[in-house]
C-alpha positions in Angstrom: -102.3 -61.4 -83.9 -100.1 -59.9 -86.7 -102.2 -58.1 -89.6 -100.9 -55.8 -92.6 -101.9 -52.3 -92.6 -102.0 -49.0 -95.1 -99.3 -46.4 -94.0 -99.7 -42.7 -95.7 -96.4 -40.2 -95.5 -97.8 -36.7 -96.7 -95.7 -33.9 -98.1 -96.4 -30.7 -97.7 -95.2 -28.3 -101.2 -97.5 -26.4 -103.4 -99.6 -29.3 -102.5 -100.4 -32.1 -100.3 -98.7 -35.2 -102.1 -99.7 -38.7 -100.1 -97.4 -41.5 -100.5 -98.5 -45.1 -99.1 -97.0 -48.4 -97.8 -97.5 -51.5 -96.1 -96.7 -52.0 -92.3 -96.7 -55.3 -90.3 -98.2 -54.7 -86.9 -98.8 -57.1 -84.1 -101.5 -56.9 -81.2 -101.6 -58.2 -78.1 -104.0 -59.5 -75.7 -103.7 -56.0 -73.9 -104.5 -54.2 -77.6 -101.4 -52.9 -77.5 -99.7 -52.6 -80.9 -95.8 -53.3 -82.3 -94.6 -52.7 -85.8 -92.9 -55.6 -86.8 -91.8 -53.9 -90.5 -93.3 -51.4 -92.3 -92.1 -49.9 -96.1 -93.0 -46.7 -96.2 -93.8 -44.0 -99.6 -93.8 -46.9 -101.9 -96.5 -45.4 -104.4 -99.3 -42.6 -104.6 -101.5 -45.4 -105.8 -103.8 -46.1 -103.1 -106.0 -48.7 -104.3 -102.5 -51.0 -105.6 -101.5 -51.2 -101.3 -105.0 -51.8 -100.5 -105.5 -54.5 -102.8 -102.5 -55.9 -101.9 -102.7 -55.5 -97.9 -106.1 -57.1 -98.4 -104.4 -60.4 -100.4 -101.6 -60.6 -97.9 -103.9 -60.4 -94.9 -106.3 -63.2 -96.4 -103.7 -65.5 -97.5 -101.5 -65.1 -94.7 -98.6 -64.2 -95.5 -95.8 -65.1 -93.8 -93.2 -62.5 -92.0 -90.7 -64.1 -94.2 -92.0 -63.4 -97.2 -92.6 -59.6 -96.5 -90.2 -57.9 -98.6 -90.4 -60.2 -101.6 -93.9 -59.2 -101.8 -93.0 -55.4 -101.7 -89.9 -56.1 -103.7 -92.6 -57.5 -106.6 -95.0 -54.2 -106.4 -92.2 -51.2 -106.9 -90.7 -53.1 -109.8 -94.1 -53.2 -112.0 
């Protein structure tokens, strides 16, 4: 079963900055996982990839389609 996921990349300066992303991972009947594509530190604005992990994962969204979709939330 493939299924979109949050990513987080922290950097560590002055302070802890978190940067998030959207990965496409893939499990087995064993529960073992593969990352299909992820795109990683694409905004510090959580609730923006959860939203829109949680649209792609109820609609379906097709593999194909991936990168238009991420392509769509850096340029707004």
């Amino acid at each position: 079963m493939k299924k979109y996921i949050l990513t987080t990349t922290t950097y560590h300066t002055e302070k802890e900055l978190d940067f998030y992303g959207i990965a496409l991972i893939e499990q087995d009947d064993s529960n073992s996982y593969e990352l299909i594509k992820a795109f990683n530190d694409l905004t510090q604005d959580k609730a923006s990839v959860e939203n829109l992990i949680d649209n792609c994962n109820k609609l379906g969204l097709e593999e194909i389609h991936f990168k238009d979709v991420v392509e769509d939330l850096v340029s707004f």
